[in-house]
C-alpha positions in Angstrom: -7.1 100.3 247.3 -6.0 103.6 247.9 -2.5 102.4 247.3 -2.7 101.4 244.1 -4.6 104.2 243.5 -1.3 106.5 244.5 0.8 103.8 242.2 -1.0 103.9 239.1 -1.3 108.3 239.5 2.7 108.3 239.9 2.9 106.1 237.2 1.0 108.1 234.7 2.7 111.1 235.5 6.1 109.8 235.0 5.1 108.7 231.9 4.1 111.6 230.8 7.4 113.1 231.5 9.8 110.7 229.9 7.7 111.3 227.2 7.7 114.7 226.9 11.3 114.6 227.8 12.1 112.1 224.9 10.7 113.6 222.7 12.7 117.0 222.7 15.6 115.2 222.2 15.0 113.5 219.2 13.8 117.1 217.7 16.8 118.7 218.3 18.8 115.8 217.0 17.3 116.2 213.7 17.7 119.8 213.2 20.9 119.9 213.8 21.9 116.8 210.9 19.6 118.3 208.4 21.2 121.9 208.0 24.4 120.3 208.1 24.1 118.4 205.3 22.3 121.0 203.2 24.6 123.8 203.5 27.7 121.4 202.8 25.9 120.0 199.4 24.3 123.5 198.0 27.3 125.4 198.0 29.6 125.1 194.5 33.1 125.2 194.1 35.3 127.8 194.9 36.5 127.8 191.5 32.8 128.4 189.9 32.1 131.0 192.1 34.7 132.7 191.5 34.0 133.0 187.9 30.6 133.6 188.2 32.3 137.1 190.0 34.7 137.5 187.0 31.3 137.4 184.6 29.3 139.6 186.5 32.6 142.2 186.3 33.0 142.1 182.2 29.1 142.3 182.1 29.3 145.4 183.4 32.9 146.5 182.2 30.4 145.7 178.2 27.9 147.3 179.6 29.6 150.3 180.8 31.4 150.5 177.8 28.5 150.4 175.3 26.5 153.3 177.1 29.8 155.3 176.5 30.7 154.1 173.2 27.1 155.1 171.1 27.2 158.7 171.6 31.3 158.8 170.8 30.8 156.2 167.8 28.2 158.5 166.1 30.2 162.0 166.7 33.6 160.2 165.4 31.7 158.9 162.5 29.7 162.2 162.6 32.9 164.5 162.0 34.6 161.9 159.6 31.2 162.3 157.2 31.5 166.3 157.3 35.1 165.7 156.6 34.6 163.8 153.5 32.0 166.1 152.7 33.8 169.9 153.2 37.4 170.7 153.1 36.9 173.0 155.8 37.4 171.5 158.9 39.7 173.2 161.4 43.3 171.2 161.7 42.5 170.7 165.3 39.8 169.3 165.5 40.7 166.5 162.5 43.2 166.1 164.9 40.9 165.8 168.2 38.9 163.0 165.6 42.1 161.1 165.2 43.2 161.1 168.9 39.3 159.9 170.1 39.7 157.2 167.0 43.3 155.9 169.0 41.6 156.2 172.3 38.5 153.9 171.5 40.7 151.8 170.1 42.6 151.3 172.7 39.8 150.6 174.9 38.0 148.3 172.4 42.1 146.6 172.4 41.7 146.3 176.4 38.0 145.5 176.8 38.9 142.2 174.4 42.3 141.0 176.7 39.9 140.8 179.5 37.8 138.3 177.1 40.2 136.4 176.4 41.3 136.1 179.6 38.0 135.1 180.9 37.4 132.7 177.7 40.7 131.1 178.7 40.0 130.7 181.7 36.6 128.7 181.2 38.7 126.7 178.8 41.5 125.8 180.9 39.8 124.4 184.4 37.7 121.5 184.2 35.2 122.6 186.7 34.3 125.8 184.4 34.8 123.2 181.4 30.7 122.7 181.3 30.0 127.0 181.1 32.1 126.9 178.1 29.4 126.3 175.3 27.6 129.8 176.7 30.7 131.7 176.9 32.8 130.5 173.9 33.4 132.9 171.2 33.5 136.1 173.1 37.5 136.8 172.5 36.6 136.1 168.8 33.4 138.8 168.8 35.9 141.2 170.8 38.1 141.3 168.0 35.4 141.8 165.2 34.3 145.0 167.7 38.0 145.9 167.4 38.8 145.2 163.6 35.6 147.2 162.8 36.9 150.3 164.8 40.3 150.2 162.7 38.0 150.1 160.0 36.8 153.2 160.9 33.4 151.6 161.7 32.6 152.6 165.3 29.2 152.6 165.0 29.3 149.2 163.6 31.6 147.7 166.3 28.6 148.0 169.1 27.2 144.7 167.5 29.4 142.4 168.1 29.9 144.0 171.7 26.4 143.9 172.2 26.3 139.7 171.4 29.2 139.4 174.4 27.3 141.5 176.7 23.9 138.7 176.0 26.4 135.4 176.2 28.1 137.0 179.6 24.3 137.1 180.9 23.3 134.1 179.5 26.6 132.3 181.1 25.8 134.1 184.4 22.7 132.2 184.4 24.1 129.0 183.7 26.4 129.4 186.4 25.0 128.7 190.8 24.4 131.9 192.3 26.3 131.6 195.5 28.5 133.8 197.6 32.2 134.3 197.1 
């Protein structure tokens, strides 16, 4: 009696064991498959994020670019009105005007290749191919900003500038937000 008594004690304890030991196995088994697969599905393209990088850059090069351009817009336009008005400007600074009139448009010039560049880009590989519809028509509004400031219309040219800068943020939102 006391035998089995011993036998059925030794029994139940080993039990309890291979149990325990079992089931720390299977946990650790499982962990390891499922962040495996997760990390390897939830992470886009190289080529996507990549241009998600390139659209955060000309949203802020826009950005930049419009906190700059008001104030310059308005004294340009500012001078050229008191021009019109009196004959009696100093020659130098008419001449100060006309270089800050070249030098925005030069900038307003480069600000647009980096557009099109982008724009291109989207256009050109397939995986960027479903952004397009958000980004498509900024290299065209980049040279309405530009063909208003050879107008003479600087003030006017922040509009169009302003509607790149909202379909840069609106593709950035499209796009995964992933590290590079």
């Amino acid at each position: 009696m006391k035998f089995t008594r011993y036998l059925v004690l030794a029994l139940a304890v080993t039990a309890l064991f291979s149990l325990a030991a079992y089931a720390q196995k299977t946990s650790a088994k499982r962990t390891t498959k499922a962040s495996t697969t997760k990390s390897a599905a939830a992470l886009p393209p190289l080529d996507v994020r990549a241009a998600r990088v390139k659209v955060s850059n000309q949203q802020t090069n826009v950005g930049l670019f419009l906190e700059r351009l008001g104030p310059i817009a308005q004294a340009i336009e500012a001078l050229d009105a008191e021009a019109a008005a009196s004959k009696k400007l100093k020659q130098e600074s008419l001449d100060k005007n006309a270089a800050d009139k070249q030098k925005v448009i030069a900038a307003i010039r480069g600000l647009r290749e980096g557009m099109v560049k982008l724009e291109s880009e989207f256009r050109v590989k397939p995986v960027l191919k479903k952004y397009l519809p958000t980004i498509q028509g900024i290299s065209e509004l980049a040279g309405q900003a530009e063909t208003s400031a050879i107008a003479g219309k600087f003030v006017a040219s922040n509009v169009p500038l302003r509607t790149i800068q909202q379909k840069l943020n609106d593709t950035l939102a499209a796009m995964p937000n992933a590290e590079l």
